[in-house]
Backbone as a printed PyTorch tensor [residue, N CA C, xyz], in Angstrom:
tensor([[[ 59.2680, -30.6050, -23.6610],
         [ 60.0200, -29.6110, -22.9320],
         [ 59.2260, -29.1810, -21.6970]],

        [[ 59.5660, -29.6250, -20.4310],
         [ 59.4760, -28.7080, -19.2380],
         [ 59.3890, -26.9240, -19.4730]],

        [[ 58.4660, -26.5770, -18.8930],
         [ 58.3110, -25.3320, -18.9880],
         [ 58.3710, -25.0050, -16.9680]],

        [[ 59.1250, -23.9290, -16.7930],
         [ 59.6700, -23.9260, -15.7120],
         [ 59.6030, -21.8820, -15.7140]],

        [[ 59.1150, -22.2100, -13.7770],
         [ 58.8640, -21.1360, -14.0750],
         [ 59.0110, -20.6310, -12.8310]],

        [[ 58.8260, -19.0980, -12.2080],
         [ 58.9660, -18.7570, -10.7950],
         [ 58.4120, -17.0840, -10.7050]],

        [[ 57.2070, -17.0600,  -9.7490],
         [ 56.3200, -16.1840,  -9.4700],
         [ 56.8740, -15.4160,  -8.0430]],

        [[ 56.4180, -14.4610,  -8.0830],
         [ 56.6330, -13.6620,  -6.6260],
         [ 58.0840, -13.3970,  -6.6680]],

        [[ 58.3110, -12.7200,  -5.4400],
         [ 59.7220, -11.7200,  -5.9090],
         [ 60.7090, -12.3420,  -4.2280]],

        [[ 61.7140, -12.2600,  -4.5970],
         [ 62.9980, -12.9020,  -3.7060],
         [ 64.4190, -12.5600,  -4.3280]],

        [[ 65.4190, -12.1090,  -3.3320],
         [ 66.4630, -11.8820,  -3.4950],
         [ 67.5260, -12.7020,  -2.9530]],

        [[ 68.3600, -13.2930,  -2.9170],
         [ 69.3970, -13.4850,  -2.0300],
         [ 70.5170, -12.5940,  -1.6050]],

        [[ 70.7880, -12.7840,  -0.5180],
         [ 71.5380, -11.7940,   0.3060],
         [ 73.2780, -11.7730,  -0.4140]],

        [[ 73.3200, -12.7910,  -1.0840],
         [ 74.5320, -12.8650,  -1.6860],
         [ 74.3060, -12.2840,  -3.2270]],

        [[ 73.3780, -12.3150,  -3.8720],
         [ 72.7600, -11.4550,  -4.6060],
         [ 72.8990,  -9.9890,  -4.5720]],

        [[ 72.2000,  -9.4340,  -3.8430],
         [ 72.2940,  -8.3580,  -3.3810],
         [ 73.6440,  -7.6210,  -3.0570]],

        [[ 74.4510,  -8.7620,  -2.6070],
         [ 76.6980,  -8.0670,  -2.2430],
         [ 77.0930,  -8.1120,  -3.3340]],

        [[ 76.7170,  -8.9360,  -4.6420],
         [ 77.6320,  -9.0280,  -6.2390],
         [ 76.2050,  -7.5360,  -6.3310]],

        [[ 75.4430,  -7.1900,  -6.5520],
         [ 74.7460,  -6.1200,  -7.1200],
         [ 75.4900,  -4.4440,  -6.5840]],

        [[ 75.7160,  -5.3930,  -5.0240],
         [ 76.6200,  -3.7060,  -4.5090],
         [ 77.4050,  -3.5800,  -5.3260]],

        [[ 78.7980,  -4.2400,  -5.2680],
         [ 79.8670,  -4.3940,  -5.3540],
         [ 80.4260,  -4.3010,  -6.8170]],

        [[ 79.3900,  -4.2460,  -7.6560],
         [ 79.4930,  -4.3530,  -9.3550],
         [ 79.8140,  -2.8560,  -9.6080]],

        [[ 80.9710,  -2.4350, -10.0690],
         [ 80.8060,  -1.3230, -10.9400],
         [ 79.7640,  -0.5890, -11.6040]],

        [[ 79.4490,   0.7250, -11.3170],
         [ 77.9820,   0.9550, -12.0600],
         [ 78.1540,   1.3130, -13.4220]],

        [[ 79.3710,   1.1750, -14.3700],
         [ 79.4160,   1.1270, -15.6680],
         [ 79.2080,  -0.4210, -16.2430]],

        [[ 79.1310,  -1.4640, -14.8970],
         [ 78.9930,  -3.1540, -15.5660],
         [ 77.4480,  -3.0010, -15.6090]],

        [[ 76.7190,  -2.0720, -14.8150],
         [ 75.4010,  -2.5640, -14.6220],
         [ 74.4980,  -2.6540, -16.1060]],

        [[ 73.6200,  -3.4650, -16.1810],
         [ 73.0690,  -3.6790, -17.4240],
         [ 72.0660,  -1.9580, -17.5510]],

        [[ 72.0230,  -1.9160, -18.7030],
         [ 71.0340,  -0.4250, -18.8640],
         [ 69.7750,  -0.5730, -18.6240]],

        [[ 68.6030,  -0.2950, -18.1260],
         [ 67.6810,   0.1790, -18.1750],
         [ 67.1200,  -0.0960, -19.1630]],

        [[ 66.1020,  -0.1400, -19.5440],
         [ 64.7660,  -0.2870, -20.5500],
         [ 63.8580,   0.8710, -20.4180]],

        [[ 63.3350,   1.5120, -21.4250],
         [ 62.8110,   2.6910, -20.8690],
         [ 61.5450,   2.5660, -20.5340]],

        [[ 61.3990,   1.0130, -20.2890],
         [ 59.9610,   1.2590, -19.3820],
         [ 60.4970,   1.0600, -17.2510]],

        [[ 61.9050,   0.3240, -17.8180],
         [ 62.1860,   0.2390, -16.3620],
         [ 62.6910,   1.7810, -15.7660]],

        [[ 63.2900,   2.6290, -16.3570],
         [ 64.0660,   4.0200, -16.2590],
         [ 61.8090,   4.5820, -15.8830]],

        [[ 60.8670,   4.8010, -16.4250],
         [ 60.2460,   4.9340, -16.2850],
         [ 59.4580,   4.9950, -14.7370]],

        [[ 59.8660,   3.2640, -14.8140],
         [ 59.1530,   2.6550, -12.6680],
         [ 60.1230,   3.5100, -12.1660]],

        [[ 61.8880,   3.3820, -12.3980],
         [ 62.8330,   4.5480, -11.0510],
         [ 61.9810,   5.5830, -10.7120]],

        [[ 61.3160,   6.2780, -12.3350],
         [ 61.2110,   8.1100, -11.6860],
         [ 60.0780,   7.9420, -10.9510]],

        [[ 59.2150,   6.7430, -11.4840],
         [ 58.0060,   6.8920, -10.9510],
         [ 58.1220,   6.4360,  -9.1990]],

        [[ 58.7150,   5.8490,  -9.3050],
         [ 59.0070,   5.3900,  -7.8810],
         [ 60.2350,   6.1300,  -6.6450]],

        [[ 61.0490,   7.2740,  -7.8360],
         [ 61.7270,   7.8460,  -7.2710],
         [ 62.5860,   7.5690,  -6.3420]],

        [[ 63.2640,   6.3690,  -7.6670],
         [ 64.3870,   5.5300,  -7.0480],
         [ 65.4740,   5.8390,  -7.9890]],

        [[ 66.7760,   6.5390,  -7.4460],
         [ 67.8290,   6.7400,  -8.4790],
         [ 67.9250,   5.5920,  -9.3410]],

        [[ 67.9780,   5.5430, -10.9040],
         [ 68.1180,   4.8010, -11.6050],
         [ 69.2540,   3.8410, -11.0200]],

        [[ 70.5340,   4.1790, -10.8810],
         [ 71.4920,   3.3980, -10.8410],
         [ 71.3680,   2.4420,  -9.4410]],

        [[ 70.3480,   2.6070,  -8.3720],
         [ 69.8910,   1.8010,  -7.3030],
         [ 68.7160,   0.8940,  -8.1080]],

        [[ 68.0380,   1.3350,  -8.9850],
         [ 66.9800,   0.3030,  -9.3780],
         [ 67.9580,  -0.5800, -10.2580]],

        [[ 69.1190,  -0.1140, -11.6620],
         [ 69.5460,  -0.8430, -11.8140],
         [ 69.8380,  -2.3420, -11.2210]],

        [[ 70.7840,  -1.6360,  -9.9270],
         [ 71.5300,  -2.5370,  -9.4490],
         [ 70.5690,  -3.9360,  -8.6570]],

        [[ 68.9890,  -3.4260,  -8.0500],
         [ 68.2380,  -4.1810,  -7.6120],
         [ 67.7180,  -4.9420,  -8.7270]],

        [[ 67.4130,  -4.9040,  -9.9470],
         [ 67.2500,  -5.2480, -11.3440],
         [ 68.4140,  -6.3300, -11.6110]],

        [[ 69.2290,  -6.1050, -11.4560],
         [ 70.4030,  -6.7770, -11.2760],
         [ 70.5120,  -8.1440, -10.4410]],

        [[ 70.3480,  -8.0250,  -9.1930],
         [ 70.3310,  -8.9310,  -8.0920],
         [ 69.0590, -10.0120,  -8.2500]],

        [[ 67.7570,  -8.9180,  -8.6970],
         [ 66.6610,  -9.8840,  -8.9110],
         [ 67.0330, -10.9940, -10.2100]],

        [[ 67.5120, -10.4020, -11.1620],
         [ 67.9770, -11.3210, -12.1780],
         [ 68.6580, -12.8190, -11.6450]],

        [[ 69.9200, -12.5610, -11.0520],
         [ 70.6670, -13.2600, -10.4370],
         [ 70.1530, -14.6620, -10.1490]],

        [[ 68.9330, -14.1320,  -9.0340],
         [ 67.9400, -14.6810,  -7.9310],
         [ 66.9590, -15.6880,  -8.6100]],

        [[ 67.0610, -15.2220,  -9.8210],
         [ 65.4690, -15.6240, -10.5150],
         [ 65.8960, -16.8010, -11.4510]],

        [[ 67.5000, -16.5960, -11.8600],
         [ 68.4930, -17.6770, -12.6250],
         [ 68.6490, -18.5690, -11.7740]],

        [[ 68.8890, -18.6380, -10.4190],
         [ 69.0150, -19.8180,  -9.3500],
         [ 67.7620, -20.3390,  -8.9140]],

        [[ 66.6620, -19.2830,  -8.9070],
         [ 65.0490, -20.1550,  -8.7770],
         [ 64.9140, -21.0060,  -9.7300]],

        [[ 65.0860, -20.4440, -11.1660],
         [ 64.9800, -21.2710, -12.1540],
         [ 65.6100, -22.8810, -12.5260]],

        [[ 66.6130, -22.9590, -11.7740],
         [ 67.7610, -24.2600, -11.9070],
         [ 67.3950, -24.8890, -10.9410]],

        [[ 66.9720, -24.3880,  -9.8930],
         [ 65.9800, -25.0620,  -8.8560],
         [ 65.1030, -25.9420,  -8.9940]],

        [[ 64.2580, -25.0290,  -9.4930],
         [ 63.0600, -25.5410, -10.2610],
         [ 63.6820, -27.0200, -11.3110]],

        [[ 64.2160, -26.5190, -12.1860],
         [ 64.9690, -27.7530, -13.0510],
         [ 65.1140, -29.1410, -12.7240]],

        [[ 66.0100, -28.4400, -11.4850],
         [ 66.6370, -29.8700, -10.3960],
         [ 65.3760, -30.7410, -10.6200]],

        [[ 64.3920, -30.1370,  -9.2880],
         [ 63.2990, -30.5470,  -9.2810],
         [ 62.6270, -31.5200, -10.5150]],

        [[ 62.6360, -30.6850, -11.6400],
         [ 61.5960, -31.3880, -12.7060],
         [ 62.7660, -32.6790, -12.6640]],

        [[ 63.8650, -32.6620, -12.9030],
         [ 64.8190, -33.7930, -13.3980],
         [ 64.4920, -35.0160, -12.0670]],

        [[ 64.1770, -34.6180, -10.9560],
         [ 64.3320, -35.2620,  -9.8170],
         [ 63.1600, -36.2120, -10.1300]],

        [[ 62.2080, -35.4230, -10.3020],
         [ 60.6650, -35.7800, -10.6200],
         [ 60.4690, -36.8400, -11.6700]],

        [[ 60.7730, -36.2190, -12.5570],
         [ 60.9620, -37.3300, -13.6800],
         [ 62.0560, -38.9360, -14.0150]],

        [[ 62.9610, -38.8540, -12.7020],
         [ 63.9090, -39.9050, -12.2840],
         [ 62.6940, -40.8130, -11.6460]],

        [[ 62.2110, -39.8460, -10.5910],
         [ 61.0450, -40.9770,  -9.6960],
         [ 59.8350, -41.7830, -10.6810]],

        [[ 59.4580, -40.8370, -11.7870],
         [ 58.5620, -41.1980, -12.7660],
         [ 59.1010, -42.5990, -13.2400]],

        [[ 59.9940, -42.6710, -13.6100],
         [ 61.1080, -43.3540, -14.4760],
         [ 60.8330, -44.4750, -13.9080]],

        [[ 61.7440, -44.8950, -12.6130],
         [ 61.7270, -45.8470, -11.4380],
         [ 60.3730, -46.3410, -11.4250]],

        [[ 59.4330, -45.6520, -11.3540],
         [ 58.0820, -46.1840, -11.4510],
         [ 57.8230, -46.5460, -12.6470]],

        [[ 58.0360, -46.7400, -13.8490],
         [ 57.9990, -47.5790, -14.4600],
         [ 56.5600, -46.6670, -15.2310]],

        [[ 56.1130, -45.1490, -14.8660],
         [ 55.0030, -44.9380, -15.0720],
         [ 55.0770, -43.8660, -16.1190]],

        [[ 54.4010, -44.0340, -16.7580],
         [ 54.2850, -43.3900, -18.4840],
         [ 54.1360, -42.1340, -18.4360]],

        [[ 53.5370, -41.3250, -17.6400],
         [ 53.7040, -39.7140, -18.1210],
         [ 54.7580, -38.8560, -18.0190]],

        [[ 54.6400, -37.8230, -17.6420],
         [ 55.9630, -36.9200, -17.4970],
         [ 55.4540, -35.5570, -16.8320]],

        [[ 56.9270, -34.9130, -16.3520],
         [ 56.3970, -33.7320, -16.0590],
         [ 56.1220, -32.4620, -17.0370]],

        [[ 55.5980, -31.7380, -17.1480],
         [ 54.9340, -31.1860, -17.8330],
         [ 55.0610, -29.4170, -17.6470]],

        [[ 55.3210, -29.1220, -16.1710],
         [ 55.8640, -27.5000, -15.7440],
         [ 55.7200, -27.4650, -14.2490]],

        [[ 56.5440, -27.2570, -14.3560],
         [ 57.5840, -26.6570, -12.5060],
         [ 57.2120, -25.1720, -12.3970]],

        [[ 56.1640, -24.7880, -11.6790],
         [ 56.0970, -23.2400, -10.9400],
         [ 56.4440, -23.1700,  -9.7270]],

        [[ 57.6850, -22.3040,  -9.4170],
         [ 57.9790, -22.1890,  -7.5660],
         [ 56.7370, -20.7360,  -7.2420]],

        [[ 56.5290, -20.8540,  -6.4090],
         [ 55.6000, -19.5630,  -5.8210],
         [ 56.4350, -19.3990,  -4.8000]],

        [[ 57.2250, -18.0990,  -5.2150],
         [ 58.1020, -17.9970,  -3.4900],
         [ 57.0550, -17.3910,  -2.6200]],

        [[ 56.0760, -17.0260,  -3.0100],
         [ 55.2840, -16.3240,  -1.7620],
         [ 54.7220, -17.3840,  -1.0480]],

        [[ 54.3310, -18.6020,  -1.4220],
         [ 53.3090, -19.1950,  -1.1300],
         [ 54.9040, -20.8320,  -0.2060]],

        [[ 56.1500, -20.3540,  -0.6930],
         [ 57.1230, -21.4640,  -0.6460],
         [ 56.4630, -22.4230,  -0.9120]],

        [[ 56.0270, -23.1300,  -2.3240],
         [ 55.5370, -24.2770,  -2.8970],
         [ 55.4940, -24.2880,  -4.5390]],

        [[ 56.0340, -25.1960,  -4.5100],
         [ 56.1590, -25.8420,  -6.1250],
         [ 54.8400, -26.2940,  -6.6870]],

        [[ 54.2610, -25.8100,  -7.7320],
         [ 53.3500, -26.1850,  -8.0830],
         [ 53.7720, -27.2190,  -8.9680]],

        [[ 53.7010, -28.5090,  -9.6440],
         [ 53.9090, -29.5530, -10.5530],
         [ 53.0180, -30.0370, -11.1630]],

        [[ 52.9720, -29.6290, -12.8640],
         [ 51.8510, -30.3350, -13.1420],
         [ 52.5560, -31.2780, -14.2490]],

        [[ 51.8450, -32.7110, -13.7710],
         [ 52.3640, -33.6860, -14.6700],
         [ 50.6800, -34.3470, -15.5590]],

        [[ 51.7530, -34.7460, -16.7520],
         [ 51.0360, -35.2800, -17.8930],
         [ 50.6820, -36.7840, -18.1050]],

        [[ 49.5840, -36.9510, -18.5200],
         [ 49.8530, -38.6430, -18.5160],
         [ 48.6010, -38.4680, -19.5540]],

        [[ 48.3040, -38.3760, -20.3850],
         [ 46.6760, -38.3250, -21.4130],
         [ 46.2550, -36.7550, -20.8370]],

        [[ 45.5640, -36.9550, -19.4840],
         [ 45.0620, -35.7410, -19.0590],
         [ 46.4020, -35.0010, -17.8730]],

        [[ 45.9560, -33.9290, -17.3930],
         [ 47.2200, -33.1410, -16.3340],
         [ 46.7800, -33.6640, -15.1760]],

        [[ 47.3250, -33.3160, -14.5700],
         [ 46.9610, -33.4710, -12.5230],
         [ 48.1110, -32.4040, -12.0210]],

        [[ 48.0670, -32.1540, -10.8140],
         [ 49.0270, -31.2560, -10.3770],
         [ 49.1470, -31.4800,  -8.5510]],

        [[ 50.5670, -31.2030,  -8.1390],
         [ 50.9040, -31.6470,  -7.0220],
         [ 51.7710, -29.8870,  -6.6770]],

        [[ 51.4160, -29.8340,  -5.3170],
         [ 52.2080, -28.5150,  -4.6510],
         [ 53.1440, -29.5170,  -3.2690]],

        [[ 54.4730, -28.5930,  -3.4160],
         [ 55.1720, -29.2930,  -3.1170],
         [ 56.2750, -28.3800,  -2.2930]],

        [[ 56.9520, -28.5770,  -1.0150],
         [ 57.3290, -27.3240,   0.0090],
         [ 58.0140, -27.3260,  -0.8550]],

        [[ 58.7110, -25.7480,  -0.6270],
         [ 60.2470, -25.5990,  -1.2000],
         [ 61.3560, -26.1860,  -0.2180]],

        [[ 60.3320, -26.2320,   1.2350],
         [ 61.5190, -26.4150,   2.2480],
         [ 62.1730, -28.0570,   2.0830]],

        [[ 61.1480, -28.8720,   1.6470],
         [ 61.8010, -30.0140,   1.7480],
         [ 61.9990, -30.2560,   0.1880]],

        [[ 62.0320, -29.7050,  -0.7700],
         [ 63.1900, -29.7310,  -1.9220],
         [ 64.3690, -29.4620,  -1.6320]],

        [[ 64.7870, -28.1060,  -0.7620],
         [ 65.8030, -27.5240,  -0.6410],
         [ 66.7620, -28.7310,   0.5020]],

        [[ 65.7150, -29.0930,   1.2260],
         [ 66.4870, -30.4710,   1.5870],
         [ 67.1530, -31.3340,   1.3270]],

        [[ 66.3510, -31.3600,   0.0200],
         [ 66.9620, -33.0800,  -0.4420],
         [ 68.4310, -32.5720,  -1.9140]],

        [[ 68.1600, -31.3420,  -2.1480],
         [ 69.1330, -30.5100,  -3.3200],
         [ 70.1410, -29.6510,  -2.2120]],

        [[ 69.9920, -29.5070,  -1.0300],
         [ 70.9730, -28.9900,  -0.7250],
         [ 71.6440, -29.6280,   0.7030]],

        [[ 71.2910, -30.5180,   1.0270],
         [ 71.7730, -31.4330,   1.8480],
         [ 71.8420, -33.1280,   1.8080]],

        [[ 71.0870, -33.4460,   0.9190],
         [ 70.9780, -34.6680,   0.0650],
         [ 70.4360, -35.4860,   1.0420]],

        [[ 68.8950, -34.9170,   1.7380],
         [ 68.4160, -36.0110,   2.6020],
         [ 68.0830, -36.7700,   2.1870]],

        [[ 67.9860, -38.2940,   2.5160],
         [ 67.2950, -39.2010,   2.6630],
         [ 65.7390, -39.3690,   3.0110]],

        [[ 65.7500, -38.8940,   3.9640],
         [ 64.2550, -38.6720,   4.4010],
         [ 63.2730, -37.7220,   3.7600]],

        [[ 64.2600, -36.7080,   3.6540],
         [ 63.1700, -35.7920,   2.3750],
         [ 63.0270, -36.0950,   1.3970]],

        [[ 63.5480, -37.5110,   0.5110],
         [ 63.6810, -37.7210,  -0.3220],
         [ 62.7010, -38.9120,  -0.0890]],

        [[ 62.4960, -39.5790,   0.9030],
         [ 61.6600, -40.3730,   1.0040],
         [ 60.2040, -39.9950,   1.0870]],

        [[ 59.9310, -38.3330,   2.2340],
         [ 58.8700, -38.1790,   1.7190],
         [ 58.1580, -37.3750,   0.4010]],

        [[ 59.3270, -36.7790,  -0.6750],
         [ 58.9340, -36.4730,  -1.4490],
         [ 58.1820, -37.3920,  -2.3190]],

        [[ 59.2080, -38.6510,  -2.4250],
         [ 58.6980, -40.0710,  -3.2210],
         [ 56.7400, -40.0760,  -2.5290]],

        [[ 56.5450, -39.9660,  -1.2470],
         [ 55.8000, -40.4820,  -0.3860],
         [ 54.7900, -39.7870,  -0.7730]],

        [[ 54.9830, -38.2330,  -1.3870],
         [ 53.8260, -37.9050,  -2.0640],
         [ 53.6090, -37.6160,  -3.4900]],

        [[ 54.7950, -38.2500,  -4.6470],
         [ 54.6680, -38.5750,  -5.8420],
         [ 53.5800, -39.7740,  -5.5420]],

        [[ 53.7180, -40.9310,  -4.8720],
         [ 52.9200, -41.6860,  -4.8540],
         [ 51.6050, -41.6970,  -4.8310]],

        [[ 50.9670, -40.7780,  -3.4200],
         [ 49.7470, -39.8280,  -3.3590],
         [ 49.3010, -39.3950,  -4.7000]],

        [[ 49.7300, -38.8550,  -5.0400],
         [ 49.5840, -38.3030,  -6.8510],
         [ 49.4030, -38.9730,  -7.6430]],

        [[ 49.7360, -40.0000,  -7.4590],
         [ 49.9220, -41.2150,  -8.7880],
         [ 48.7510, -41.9040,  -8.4760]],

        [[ 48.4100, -42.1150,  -7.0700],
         [ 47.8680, -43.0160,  -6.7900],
         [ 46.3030, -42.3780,  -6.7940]],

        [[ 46.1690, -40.8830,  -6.8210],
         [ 44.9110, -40.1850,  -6.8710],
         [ 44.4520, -40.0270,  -8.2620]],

        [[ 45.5360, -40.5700,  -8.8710],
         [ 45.5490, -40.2190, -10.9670],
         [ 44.5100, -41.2920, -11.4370]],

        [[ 45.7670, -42.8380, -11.1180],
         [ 44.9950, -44.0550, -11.1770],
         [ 43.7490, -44.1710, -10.5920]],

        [[ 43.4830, -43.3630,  -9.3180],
         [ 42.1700, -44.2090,  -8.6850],
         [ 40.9090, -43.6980,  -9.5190]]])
């Protein structure tokens, strides 16, 4: 099992319009350590809710992201004909880079833009897809040497 994961904090702006726009009797309740950060932060509960809310959202689409990715990763593995696997997908939105660490006996690990994932998953480049391959190879080829 891929273990998949996503650090640092990001919203989407479409996120944020379903968080307005939600009824504040749909909003999920509070936890009383989160009701806790509002007072402490002296943010009306029902605004932290709703940002609680949006981050959720945000963090379900980082996560499937991420996924893509491992599935993408492990197609190229495949094609190569090469025995390990991936092993865990971390996005760092602060840092915009995928950390990847793949398995083969021992780990190794590859960082990887988000910008040219989001390329090849949301416009279906070719070329980003070529240089993603371009530095699975790098990786493989720094494993073997």
């Amino acid at each position: 099992m891929i273990e998949l994961s996503v650090t640092g904090g990001r919203t989407f702006s479409s996120d944020w319009a379903a968080a307005r726009a939600i009824p504040k009797e749909q909003l999920p309740p509070l936890t009383p350590e989160e009701r806790a950060t509002a007072a402490q932060l002296r943010v009306p509960e029902e605004e932290y809710a709703r940002s609680a809310f949006a981050e959720s959202k945000t963090q379900d689409k980082l996560l499937q992201k991420a996924e893509r990715l491992a599935r993408l990763l492990l197609e190229m593995l495949k094609s190569r004909n090469y025995p390990g696997t991936v092993q865990r997908v971390l996005l760092d939105t602060l840092d915009g880079k995928y950390e990847v660490e793949f398995r083969n006996g021992g780990t190794f690990e590859a960082r990887i833009d988000e910008g040219l994932v989001d390329e090849i998953l949301e416009s279906g480049s070719s070329d980003a897809e070529r240089r993603l391959s371009r530095i699975l190879d790098l990786v493989l080829e720094k494993r073997v040497a």
